[in-house]
Structure formats: C-alpha cells, structure tokens
N, C-alpha and C positions, 0 to 999 in steps of 0.2 A: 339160542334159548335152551333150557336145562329139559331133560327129559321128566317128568313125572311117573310115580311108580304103576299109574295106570295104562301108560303108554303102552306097551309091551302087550299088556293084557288084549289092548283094544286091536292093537296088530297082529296079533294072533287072529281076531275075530277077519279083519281085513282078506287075512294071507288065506282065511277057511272059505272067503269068496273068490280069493284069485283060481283055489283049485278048483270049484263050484264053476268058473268061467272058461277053466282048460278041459277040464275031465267030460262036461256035459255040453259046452256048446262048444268048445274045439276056439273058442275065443284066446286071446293076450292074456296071460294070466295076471288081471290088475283087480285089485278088489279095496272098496272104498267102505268107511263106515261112518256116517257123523253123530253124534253123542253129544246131549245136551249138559249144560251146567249142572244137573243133578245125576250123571251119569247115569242117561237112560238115553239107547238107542232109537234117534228119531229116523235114522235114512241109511238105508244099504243099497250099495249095486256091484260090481262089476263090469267087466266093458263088456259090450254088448252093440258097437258098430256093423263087426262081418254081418251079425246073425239078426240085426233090426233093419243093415244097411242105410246105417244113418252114422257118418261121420261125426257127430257128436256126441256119440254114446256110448264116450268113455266113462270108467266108474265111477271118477268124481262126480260128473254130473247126473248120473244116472241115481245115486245117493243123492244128491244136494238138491233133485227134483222130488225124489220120496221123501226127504225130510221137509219142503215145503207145503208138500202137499197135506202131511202129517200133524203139520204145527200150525197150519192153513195162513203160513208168512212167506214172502219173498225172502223176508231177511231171516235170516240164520242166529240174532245176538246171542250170543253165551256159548254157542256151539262148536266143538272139535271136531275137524277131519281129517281124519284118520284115511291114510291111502297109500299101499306097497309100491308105488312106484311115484319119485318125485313127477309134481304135475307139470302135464306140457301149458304153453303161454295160455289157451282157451281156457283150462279148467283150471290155471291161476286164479285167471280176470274174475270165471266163474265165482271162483270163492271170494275174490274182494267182493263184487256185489253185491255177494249173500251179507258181508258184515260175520262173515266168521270170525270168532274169536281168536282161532288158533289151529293151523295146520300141523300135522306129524306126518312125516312119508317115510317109509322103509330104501327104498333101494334110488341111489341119485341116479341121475339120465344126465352124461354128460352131453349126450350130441341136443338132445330139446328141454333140458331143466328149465325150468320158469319160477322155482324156489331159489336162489342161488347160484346153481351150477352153469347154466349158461347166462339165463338168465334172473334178473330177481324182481319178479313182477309185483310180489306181494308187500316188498318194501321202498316201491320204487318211492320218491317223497312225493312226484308229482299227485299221486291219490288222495284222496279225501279220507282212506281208510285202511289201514297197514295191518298185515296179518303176522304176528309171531311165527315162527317154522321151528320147528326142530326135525332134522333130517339123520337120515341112517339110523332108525328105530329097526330092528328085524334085519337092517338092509342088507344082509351075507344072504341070510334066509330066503329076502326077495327074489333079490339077485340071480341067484343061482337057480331059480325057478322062471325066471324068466329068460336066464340064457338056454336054460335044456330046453323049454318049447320051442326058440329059434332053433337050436341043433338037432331038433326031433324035426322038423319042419326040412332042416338042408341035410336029412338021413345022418346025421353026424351020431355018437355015442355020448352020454349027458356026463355032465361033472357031476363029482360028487359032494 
C-alpha cells in the first residue's frame, strides 16, 4: 500500500514515544500512535512490559487500549496505527480485532514480523477482516534506534 503524505508526520509522533520509552523508563524504544479518520489522535503508548511487567505491554497495545478507552469502542473503525517497529503476531491479531483501518510501521523485524516480513497476520485471507500495511515509514530512523539500545545494553558503541 502507498504511503500517504501524513505518514511521516504521524511517525515522527510514534518515534517522540519510542525515545519517551528509552530515555525515561529504560524500556524497547517502540512507540505507537493511533489516529482517527479525522486526523485526531485517539491512543498513544509505548512499550511498557519491563516497567508494568506485563508481557503484553507492548506499544501497540498499550495505544489501541487508550484509544478504546477514549472512543469508549472495542472496535477502532476508521483508525490508523501508527507504530516504529513492525508488529510482532499478538499486536497484529491486536489490531485485526480492533477493525483498524490501516497500519504504518517504521522499522521491519525480520526475526518476529507479523506485517509481512515473517509473518503476514493482517492479511491472512483466513480473517473476517484485513488490515492494509504500509511498512518502512521512518524505518532507517527506527532502526537505528533500536539497534543502539541493544548495543548500549551489550556496552557496544551505537551507529550512527
């Protein structure tokens, strides 16, 4: 799927949570935003697993619970999320049941994509409900913030 000229924009906003999620709570630097068909921000998170110690408190979901809450729907209709790092299979599935509109992610994860790269949860046909993707929005940008926290983590020196 083609990127739109807000993409970018909204991943800026995403990548301002990832550092939000490294710089303050020492978290994955993954940051999520979902945005509604009128281009107005209903749900932001960040991962937030280490520091909830909750295994499911990756940013996707941690957004796609603030935007439910927000819109007071389980279902997401009309709405984009936005997320720097392609989702693993849970906060796929996540978003198919929200009935998201349309995913964008910044940076692919070959070893657990669930967009695609490994796997492609969001268009599998078996669903009752298929999410568009557009992938690699930002994704250098992600990327490379998400390999310096690993290399900062095993004392290594970060790329630049």
């Amino acid at each position: 799927m083609e990127n739109v000229p807000d993409d970018a924009f909204w991943m800026r906003r995403a990548l301002e949570l990832a550092v939000c999620a490294e710089r303050e709570y020492d978290e994955i630097p993954v940051g999520a935003v979902v945005v509604d068909s009128d281009g107005v921000v209903v749900g932001e998170g960040w991962n937030r697993n280490i520091s909830d110690h909750d295994p499911s408190a990756h940013a996707e979901i941690v957004a796609l619970r603030d935007a439910g809450r927000r819109i007071d729907n389980h279902r997401l209709p009309g709405c984009t999320l936005y997320v720097t790092l392609e989702p693993c299979a849970m906060c796929a599935m996540a978003a198919v049941h929200a009935r998201i509109k349309r995913l964008v992610f910044g940076a692919y994860d070959p070893k657990t994509g669930a967009a695609g790269s490994v796997f492609d949860l969001l268009n599998d046909p078996r669903h009752n409900h298929h999410v568009p993707v557009s992938g690699g929005v930002l994704g250098e940008e992600a990327g490379i913030r998400l390999s310096n926290y690993f290399r900062r983590k095993r004392g290594k020196s970060p790329l630049s």
